[in-house]
N, C-alpha and C positions, 0 to 999 in steps of 0.2 A: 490545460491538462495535457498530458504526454504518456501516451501508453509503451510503456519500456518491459523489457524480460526480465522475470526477476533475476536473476545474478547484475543485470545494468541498476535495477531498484537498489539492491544491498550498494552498491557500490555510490551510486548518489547518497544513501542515506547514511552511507560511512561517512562522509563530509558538510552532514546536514547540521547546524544547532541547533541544540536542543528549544533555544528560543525563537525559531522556526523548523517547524516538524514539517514533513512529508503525510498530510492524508494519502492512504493507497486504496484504492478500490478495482474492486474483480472486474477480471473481463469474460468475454465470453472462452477464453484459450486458457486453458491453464499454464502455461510460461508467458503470459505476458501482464501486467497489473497498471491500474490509470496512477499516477501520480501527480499531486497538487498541493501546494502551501495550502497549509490547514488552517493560517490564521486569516484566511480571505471572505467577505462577506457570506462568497455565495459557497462556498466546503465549508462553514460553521452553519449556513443553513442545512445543508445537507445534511452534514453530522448529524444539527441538532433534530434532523427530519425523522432521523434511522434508516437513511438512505440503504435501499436492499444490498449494494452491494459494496459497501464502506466496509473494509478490513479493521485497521487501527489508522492511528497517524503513528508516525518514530521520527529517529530522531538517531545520531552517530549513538548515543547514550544507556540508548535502548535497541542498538544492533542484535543481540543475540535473538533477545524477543520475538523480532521483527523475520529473524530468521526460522525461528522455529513456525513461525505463523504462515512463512509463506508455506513453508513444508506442509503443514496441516492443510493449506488451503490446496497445493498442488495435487498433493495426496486423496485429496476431496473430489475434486474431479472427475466425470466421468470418461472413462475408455474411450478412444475410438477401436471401432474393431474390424 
């Protein structure tokens, strides 16, 4: 697992196949997200756990999605103040 900023995330998953996805999952920083092949024993347990902090997985295919999600997820975040 690799915790990357989301704009480094969009850009790995711009070159991702679709027949291996990217799981993203939150961190505690809103610009930065874990990334990991989703089709691996232990992120399909995860997944299949409802791991608290599992986003989606994506995929080059499903870039736009993935994009609007991070924004939802940034946007989510709280403030520092």
């Amino acid at each position: 697992m690799c915790v990357v900023s989301i704009p480094e995330a969009i850009t790995r998953l711009s070159t991702t196949n679709p027949g291996s996805p990217l799981a993203v999952f939150r961190t505690q920083s809103a610009h930065l997200v874990k990334a990991v092949f989703a089709n691996t024993v232990v992120t399909q347990f995860w997944i299949n756990q409802g791991h608290i902090n599992y986003l989606e997985s994506f995929h080059r295919d499903n870039l736009p999605v993935a994009e609007r999600r991070f924004q939802d997820y940034f946007e989510s975040m709280p403030r520092a103040t």
